[in-house]
C-alpha positions, -999 to +999 in steps of 0.1 A: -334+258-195-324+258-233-290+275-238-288+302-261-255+290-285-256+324-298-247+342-270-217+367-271-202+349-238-197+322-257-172+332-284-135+347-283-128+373-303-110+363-337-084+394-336-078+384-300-071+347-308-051+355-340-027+376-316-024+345-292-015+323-324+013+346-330+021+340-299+024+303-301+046+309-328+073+332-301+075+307-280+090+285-308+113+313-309+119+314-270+125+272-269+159+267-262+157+233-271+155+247-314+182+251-332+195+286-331+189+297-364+154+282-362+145+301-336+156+334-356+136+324-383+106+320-364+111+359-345+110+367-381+078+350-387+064+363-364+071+399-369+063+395-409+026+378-393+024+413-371+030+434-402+003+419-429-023+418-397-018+454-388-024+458-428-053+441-431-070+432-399-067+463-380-073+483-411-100+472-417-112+479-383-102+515-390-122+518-418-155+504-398-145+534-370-145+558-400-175+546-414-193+548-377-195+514-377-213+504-349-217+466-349-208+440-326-184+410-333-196+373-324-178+378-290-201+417-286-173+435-290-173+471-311-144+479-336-136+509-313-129+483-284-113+458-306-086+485-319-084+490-276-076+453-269-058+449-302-034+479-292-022+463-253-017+436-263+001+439-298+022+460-279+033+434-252+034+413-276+062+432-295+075+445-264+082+400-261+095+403-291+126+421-280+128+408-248+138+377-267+159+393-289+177+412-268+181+388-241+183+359-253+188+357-289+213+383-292+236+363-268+235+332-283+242+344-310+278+360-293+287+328-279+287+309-315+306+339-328+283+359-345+282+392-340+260+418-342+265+453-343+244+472-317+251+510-326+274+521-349+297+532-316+309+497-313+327+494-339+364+488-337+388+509-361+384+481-390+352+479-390+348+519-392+364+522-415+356+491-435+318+506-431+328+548-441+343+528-472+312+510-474+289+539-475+308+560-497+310+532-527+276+515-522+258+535-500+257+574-507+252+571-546+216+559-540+207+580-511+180+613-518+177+633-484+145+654-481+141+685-465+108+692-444+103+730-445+078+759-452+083+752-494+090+715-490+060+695-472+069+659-456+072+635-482+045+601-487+066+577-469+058+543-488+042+514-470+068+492-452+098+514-459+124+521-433+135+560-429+159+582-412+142+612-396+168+638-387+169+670-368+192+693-382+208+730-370+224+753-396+260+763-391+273+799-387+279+809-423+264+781-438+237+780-463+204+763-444+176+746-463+160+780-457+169+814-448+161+815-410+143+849-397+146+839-356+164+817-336+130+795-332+135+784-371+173+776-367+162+740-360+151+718-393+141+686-403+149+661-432+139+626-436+158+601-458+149+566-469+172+536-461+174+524-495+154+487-500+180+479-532+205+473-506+210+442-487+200+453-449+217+431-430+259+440-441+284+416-436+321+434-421+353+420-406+346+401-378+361+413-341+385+394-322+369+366-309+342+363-337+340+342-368+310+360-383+300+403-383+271+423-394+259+458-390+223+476-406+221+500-433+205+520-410+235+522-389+262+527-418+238+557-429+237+573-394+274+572-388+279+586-418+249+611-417+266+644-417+282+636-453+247+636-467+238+673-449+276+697-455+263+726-440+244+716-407+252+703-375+231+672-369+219+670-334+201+637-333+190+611-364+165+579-357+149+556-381+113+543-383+088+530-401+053+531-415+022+504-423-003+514-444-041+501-448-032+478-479-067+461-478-077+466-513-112+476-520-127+483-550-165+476-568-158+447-592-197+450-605-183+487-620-148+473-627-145+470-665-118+457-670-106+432-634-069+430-641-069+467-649-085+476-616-065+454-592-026+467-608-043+501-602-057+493-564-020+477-558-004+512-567-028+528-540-015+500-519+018+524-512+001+553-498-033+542-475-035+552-444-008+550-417-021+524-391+015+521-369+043+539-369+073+521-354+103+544-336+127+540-317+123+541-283+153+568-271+139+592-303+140+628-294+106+644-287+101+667-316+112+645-337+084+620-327+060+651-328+067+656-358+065+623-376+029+619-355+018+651-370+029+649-405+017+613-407-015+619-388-007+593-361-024+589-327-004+582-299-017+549-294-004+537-329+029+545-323+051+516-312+083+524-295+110+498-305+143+485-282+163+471-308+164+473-346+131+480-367+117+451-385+127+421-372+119+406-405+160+413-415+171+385-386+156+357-411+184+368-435+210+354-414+194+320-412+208+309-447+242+318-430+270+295-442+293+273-418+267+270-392+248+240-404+246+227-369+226+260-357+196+247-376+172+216-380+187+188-412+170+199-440+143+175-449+139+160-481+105+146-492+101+111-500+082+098-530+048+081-522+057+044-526+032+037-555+047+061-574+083+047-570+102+050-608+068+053-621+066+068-653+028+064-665+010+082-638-024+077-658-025+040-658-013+041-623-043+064-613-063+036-634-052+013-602-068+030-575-067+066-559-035+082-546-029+097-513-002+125-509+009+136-474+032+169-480+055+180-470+066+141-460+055+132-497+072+148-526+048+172-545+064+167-576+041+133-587+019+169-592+039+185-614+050+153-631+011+146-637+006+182-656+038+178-675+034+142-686-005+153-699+012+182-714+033+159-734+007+128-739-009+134-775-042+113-762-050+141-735-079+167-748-080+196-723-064+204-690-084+231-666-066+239-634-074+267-603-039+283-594-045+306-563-009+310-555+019+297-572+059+299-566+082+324-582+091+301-614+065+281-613+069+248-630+033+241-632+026+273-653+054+260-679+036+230-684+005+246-688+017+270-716+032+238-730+001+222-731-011+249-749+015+251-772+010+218-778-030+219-790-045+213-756-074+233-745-060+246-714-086+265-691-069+284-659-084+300-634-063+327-618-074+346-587-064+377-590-079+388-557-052+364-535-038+387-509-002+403-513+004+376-546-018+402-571+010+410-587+028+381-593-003+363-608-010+395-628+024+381-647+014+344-647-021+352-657-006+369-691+016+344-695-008+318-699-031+342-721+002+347-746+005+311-749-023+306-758-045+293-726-083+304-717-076+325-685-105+332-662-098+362-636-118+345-607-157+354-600-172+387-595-176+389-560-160+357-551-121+350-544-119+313-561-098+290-536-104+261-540-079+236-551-079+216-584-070+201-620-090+183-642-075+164-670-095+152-699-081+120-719-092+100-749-090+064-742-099+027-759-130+025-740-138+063-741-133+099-728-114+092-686-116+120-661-084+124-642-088+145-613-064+161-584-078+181-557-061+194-528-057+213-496-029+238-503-018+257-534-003+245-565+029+257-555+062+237-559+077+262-532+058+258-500+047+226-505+083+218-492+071+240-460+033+238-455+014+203-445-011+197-469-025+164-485-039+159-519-056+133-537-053+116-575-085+103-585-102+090-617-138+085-603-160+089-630-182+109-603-161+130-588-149+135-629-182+148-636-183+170-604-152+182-619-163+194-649-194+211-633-169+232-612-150+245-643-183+249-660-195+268-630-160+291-630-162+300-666-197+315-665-231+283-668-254+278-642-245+254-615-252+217-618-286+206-607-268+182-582-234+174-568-224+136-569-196+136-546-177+178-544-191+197-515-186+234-530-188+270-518-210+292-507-240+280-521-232+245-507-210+237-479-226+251-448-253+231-452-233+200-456-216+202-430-248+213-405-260+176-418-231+159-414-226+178-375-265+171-374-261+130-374-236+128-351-258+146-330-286+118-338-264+096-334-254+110-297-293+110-285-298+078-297-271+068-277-247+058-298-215+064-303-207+097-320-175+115-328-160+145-349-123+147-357-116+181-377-081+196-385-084+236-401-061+268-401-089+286-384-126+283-366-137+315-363-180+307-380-206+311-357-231+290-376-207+262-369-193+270-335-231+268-328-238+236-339-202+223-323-220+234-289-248+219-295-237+183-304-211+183-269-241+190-250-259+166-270-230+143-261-208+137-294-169+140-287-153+163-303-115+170-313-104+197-331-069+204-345-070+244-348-033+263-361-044+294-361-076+316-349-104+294-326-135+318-310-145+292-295-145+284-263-142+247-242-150+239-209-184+255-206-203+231-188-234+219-208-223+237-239-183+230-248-174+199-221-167+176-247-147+196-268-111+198-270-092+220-289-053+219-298-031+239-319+004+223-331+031+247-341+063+232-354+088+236-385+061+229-407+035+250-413-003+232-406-019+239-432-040+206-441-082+213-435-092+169-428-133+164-414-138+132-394-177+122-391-179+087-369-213+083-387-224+054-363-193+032-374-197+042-410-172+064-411-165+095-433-136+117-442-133+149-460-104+170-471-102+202-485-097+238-495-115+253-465-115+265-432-146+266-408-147+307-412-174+332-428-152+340-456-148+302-466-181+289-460-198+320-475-179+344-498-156+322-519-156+292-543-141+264-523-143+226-526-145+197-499-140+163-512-144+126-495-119+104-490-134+073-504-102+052-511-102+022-477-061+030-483-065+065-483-091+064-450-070+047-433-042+071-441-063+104-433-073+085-401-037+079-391-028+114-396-056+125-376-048+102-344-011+111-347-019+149-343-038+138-315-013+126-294+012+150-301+026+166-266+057+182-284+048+207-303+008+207-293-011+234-275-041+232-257-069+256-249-078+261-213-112+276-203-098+306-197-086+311-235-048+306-229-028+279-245-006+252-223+017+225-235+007+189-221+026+174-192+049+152-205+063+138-173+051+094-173+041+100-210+055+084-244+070+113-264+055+122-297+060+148-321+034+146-351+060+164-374+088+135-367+071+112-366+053+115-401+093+123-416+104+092-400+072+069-414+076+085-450+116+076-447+102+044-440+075+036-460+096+048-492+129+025-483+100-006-480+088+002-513+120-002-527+127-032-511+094-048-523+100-031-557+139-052-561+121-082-547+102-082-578+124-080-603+129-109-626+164-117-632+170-140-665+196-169-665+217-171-692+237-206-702+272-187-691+257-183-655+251-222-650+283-229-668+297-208-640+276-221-614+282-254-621+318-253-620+322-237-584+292-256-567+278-295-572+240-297-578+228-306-541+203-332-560 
């Protein structure tokens, strides 16, 4: 009977799976075998993860309810029942959250002396009044309470933005926010934001017994409440917060003018629809009642919070000073051995291609390669794709620099990158005011793919140099995220190059790629071939064998094809951080597939494609994930690894992640994700163990390096040797 791939039953749901990566993530924080602080920074993670998915993900579901939507996902599920599913379990997720917070966390945190302020009650007669000082000279000054009445509606509470809701009863002889006419209107309402220009998180004497002390805003402003309303009584005061739809959409066919459109879209950003609204969970009734009905919130989008709101403002103590042995040894990237004190990365580049494995790597041989072509009057042009970029970035100095300096620099800068808009709104007219060609991305398209192209005149002609990579060109996180990149000056993968930024800036695409693999017109087909011989392979009984490592699997196209070369009998390994839909362990369909997901301090980030190709085999590396969005609706590329070196370095990576049973999940039939048994098993972290073997490598190319230097003898030296030692002759 032939198996129909496409079958819902065959497929998890991607907003399902994304909540179960999150997940993964928890348990780092839950692991008391991590450092303290670590595992603070990772609660934080993953309640800044919860926040942009409720933004964008279930927003976007709300708008396919509003629409009528009727649709089914791959996995036959309706938006209606996703935002059902989504709901139980973001809640016990959160409700997990706190559990860990509050009983474990929290404690922890007590025994190395750090306390935290639970209510405003707790503190002893220092701290109150350290904090009434506190409020009076930092606090109040800023502060603009609203009143909700008959004249005064409830205010747009921004997206994000933490508040004080209180409920408020005039006194006898006072003057009310309005005249009351019955004893029904003698209770009011105002609302009062907590003020985001103030740290959060507010360091005051520590208690007996503590070295360290901190107490919210929030909880400074409620003790100190009744200054900010004279003539009431407050009965009760509780903060909360709102998310907002912040899924941008706009028609980029009728927008005029791009940039314009998008700083206007990010203005409307503030005030989309409220998706969640986070409370307390001891808040008084009508208070609740009348958030939900001035905010026009369901009751099953309110989430009802046992400790403090946003648990984003526990990563701020993670920096803390004195408590260096509360978090992992900062690790300092190595610099790839063939680029040890080298200052001419060109004639390097000349020698072969270069490998970089980052975070283990330095990224800076990146930034050194802009800057020195800046400099370097032989280069012509310089074209580069920046999708997101750090805060002071030192690749966009270079590239006004070039600029500056008579290159023809071409940028592309995607305006369209989630939550960084506005930040490469700035770059982008910083480039244009010195001088560069600045492309805003494709109509239609989000441009993510990763690359430079440097253009130099030569003795024997016009040389390509080319870098492409897996991650962003951003000096910031490529201290965080694992990505690789490649330095190449194949005169092929030069010319594929230039087609790309030919492509971006408005021609017609080539009539034939030599060596890129580009989206959307491309890539899916590619890689049906490529799953397609393994599968031929397979049948003709041969050995057959995929090895890919991405963020997310969520395409149905290729899930499809994954199921049919395991029944077909190619083994297949896939390295998946984030979402997976598909499922293993289907008998006939998904048997030889395994699937793992590795969470560590490090974020994966790296997207590697393994082919066995019969025992010719291929690697790939890219900008892409195996998801619609990727495959289909942006400019991505994939390129090959070609380099034996570099194979065998892209292969070593791979196999390493394979055996990781530290810090590796792995997906059960039933969708759930277990850690391997270690017990009889050599230990191996992937993370380590690549820190450990760049330390390594590094400190052997140095050794090699002072093994080849050539030290002269001068006459004084033999003089000298001669008089200590006789000549063994």
């Amino acid at each position: 009977m032939k198996v129909e791939y496409d079958d819902a039953k065959y497929y998890y749901n991607r907003e399902l799976s994304w909540l179960r990566f999150n997940t993964r993530i928890l348990n780092e924080a839950r692991d008391k075998s991590i450092p303290l602080l670590e595992r603070l920074k990772f609660l934080g993670i993953t309640a800044s993860n919860l926040d942009e998915f409720f933004m964008v993900r279930v927003a976007s579901l709300k708008d396919m309810v509003h629409a009528d939507y009727k649709k089914c996902d791959i996995s036959g599920l309706t938006a209606t029942e996703q935002l059902e599913a989504i709901n139980k379990e973001a809640k016990e997720f959160v409700s997990t959250q706190y559990s860990t917070y509050n009983r474990s966390l929290k404690p922890a945190l007590k025994k190395q002396g750090i306390q935290l302020i639970d209510a405003y009650e707790d503190l002893t007669e220092e701290q109150g009044s350290f904090v009434d000082h506190y409020f009076q000279e930092n606090v109040y000054p800023v502060l603009t309470p609203m009143a909700v009445d008959a004249s005064r509606p409830f205010p747009l509470i921004q997206n994000k933005t933490l508040n004080i809701v209180s409920l408020l009863r005039t006194r006898k002889g006072g003057a009310g926010l309005h005249k009351s006419k019955s004893k029904k209107q003698e209770l009011e309402f105002a609302t009062i934001q907590v003020p985001s220009v103030l740290p959060r998180l507010v360091p005051i004497p520590p208690a007996d017994g503590y070295q360290s002390a901190f107490i919210l805003l929030e909880q400074i402003m409620e003790k100190n409440i009744d200054v900010l309303y004279l003539n009431y009584d407050v009965i009760c005061s509780y903060p909360y917060r709102v998310m907002r739809n912040a899924d941008l959409s706009f028609d980029e066919d009728d927008a005029a003018d791009l940039l314009k459109e998008i700083e206007k879209q990010l203005k409307k950003r503030q005030w989309g629809e409220v998706i969640r609204l986070e409370v307390e969970e001891t808040i008084d009734k009508r208070l609740l009642r009348l958030l939900k009905e001035n905010l026009h919130v369901k009751s099953e989008d309110v989430f009802s919070i046992n400790g403090p709101i946003d648990l984003t403002v526990l990563s701020k103590l993670f920096g803390l000073h004195g408590y260096d042995h509360l978090r992992y040894e900062p690790y300092e990237p190595k610099t790839n051995g063939r680029l040890l004190n080298k200052k001419d990365l060109f004639s390097e580049l000349r020698k072969g291609d270069i490998f970089l494995h980052h975070p283990y790597e330095s990224f800076e041989p990146v930034v050194n390669l802009i800057r020195q072509a800046a400099e370097d009057p032989d280069v012509l042009a310089i074209k580069q794709t920046l999708y997101r970029v750090s805060g002071n970035s030192p690749i966009i100095a270079a590239l006004a620099r070039a600029a500056e300096n008579g290159k023809q620099v071409t940028v592309l800068v995607e305006l369209k990158a989630r939550f960084d808009e506005e930040n490469n709104i700035v770059w982008a007219k910083k480039l244009e005011k010195a001088g560069c060609h600045v492309i805003y991305g494709i109509v239609g398209l989000k441009t993510h793919c990763k690359i430079a192209l440097i253009v130099r005149r030569e003795e024997d002609g016009i040389k390509r140099y080319v870098h492409l990579g897996t991650g962003n060109y951003n000096d910031s996180t490529a201290k965080l995220y694992t990505d690789c990149g490649l330095f190449t000056c194949s005169e092929a993968i030069g010319e594929d190059a230039t087609a790309v930024f030919n492509m971006l800036s408005g021609y017609s695409e080539p009539k034939q790629w030599h060596k890129l693999i580009v989206a959307p017109i491309w890539m899916r087909k590619k890689f049906y071939a490529l799953i397609d011989r393994e599968i031929t392979h397979a049948k003709n009984g041969q050995d057959a064998q995929i090895i890919a490592k991405m963020n997310s699997l969520c395409d149905k196209g290729i899930i499809s094809k994954l199921y049919e070369a395991s029944a077909a009998g190619v083994q297949i390994q896939l390295i998946v951080r984030g979402i997976c839909c598909l499922k293993v362990g289907i008998p006939g369909v998904s048997d030889n597939i395994q699937v793992s997901s590795i969470v560590g301090n490090f974020l994966e980030h790296s997207r590697m494609f393994y082919f066995y190709n019969g025992g010719a085999e291929e690697v790939y590396m890219g900008s892409a994930d195996w998801m619609p969005r990727n495959l289909d609706k942006r400019v991505e590329i994939i390129f090959p690894v070609e380099d034996a070196r570099c194979i065998a370095k892209a292969k070593h990576i791979l196999d390493i992640q394979l055996q990781d049973n530290l810090k590796a999940y792995y997906l059960k039939k039933d969708g759930s994700y277990v850690r391997l048994d270690k017990r009889g098993k050599k230990l191996c972290s992937a993370q380590k163990t690549f820190a450990m073997e760049s330390s390594k490598n590094t400190l052997e190319a140095r050794d090699e390096r002072s093994r080849r230097i050539f030290t002269p003898i001068f006459a004084a030296d033999i003089e000298s040797s001669n008089r200590t030692e006789p000549d063994e002759e």
